[in-house]
Backbone bond lengths (Angstrom), bond angles and torsions (degrees), N, CA, C in turn:
res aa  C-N    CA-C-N  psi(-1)  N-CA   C-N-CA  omega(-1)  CA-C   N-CA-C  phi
1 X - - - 1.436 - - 1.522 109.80 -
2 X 1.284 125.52 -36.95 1.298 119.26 -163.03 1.390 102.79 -95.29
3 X 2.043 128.98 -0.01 1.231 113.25 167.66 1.705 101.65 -98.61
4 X 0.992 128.75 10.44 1.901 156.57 163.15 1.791 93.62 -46.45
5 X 1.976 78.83 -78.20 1.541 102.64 -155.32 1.710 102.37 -70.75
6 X 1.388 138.17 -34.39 1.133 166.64 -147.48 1.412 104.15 39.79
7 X 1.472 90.26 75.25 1.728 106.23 165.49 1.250 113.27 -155.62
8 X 1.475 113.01 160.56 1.727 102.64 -166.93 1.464 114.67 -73.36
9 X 1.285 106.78 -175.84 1.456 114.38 -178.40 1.354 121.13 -75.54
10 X 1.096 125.37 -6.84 1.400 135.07 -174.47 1.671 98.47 -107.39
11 X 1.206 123.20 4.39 1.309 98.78 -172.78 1.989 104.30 -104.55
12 X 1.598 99.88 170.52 1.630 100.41 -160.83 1.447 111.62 -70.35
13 X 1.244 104.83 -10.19 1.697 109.31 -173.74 1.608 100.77 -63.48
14 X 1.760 108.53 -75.05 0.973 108.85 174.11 1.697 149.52 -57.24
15 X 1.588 92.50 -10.69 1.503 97.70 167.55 1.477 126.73 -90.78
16 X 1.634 110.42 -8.42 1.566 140.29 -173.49 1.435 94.44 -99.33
17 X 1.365 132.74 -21.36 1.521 143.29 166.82 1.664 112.20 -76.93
18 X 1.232 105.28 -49.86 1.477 112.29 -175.09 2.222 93.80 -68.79
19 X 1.071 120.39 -35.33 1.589 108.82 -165.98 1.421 106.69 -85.01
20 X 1.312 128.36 -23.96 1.440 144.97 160.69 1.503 104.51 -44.38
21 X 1.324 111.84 -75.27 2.011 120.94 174.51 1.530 98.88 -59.28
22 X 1.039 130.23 -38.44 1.394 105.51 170.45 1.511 140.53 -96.75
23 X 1.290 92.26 -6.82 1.946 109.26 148.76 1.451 118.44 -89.63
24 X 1.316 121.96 13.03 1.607 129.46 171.97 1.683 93.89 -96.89
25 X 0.942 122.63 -22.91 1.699 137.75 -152.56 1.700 96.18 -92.61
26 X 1.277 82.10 -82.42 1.847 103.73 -179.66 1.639 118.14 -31.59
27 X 1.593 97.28 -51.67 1.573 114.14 -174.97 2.010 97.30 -75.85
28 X 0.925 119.43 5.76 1.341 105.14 165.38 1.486 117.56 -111.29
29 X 1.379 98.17 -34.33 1.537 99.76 -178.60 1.522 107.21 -77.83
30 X 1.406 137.21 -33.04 1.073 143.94 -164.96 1.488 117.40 -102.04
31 X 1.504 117.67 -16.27 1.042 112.64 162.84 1.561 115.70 -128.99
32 X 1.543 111.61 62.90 1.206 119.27 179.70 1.809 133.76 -59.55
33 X 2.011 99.47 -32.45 1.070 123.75 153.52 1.873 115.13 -32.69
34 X 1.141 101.04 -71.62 1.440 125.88 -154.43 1.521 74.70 -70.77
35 X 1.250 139.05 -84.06 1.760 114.87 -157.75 1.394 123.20 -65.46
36 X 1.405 115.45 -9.21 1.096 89.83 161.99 1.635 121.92 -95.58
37 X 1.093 112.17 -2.73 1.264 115.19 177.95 1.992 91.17 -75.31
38 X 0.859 132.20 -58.73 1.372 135.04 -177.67 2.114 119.06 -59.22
39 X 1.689 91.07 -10.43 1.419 78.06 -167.01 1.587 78.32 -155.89
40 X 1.959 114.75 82.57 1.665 118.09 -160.25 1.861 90.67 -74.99
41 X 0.946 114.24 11.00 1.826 102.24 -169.33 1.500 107.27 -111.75
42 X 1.375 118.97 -8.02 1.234 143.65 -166.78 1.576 113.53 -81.19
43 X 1.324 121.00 97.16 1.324 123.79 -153.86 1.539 99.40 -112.19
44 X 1.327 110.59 128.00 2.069 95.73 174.98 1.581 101.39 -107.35
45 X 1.884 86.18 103.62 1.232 93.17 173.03 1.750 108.67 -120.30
46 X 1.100 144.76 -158.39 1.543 142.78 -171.10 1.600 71.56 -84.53
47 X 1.105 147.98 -107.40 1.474 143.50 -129.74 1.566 104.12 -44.17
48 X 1.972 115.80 -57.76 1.102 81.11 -169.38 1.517 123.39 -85.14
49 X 1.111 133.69 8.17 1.648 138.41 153.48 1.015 112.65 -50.93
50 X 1.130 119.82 -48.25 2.031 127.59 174.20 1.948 99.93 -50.49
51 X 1.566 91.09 -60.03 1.710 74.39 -170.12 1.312 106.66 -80.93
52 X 1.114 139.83 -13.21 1.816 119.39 166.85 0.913 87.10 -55.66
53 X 1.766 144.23 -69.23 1.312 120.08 -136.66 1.350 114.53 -78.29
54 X 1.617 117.89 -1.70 1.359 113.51 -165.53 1.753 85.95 -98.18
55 X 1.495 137.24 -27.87 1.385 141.71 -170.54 1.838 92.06 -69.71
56 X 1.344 114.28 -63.46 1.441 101.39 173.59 1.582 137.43 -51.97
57 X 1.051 113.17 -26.49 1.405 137.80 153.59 1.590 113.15 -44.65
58 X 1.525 117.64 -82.23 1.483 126.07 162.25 1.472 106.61 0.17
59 X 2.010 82.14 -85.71 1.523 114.65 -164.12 1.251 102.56 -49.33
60 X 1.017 142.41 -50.11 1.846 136.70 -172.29 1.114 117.67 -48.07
61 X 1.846 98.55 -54.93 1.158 116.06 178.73 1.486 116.77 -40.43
62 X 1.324 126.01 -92.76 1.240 147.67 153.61 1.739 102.88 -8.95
63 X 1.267 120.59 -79.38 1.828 100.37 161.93 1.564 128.58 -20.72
64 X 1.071 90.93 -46.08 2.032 104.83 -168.54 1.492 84.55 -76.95
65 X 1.097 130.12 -88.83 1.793 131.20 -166.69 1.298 98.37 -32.48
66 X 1.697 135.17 -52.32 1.368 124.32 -170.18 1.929 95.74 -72.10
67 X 0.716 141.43 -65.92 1.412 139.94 -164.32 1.297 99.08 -48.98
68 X 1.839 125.85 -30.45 1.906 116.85 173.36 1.370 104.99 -52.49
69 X 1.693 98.85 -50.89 1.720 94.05 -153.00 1.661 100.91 -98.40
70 X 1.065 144.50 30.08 1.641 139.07 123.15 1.653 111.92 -71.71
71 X 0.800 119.84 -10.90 1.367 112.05 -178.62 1.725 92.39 -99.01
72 X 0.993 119.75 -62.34 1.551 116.03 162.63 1.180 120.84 -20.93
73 X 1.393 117.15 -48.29 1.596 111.63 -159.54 1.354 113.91 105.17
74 X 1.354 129.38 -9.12 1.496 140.89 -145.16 1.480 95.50 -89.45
């Protein structure tokens, strides 16, 4: 993450980045109840776990690149 963000590992971006991807994680495995009650079509099967994890992935991504280029100026 912090060669993403291009900042070191100790800094708050990237450690406030790392608890985000791992509260995207947590809140699925741990509150499986609650999404599917919120999302009744939502089946946890190997595919769709693959694509949450590939949608959280994206999404991070795309956070981290937008958080480079505000700091840029871009």
């Amino acid at each position: 993450m912090g060669e993403v963000l291009e900042l070191p590992a100790d800094h708050p971006h990237v450690l406030m980045g790392m608890s985000v991807i791992q509260g995207f994680c947590i809140w699925y495995r741990s509150s499986r109840a609650v999404a599917e009650r919120m999302f009744p079509k939502l089946k946890f099967t190997p595919e769709s776990i693959d694509w949450m994890a590939n949608f959280i992935a994206d999404f991070s991504l795309a956070g981290m690149r937008a958080l480079v280029q505000n700091r840029k100026g871009n």
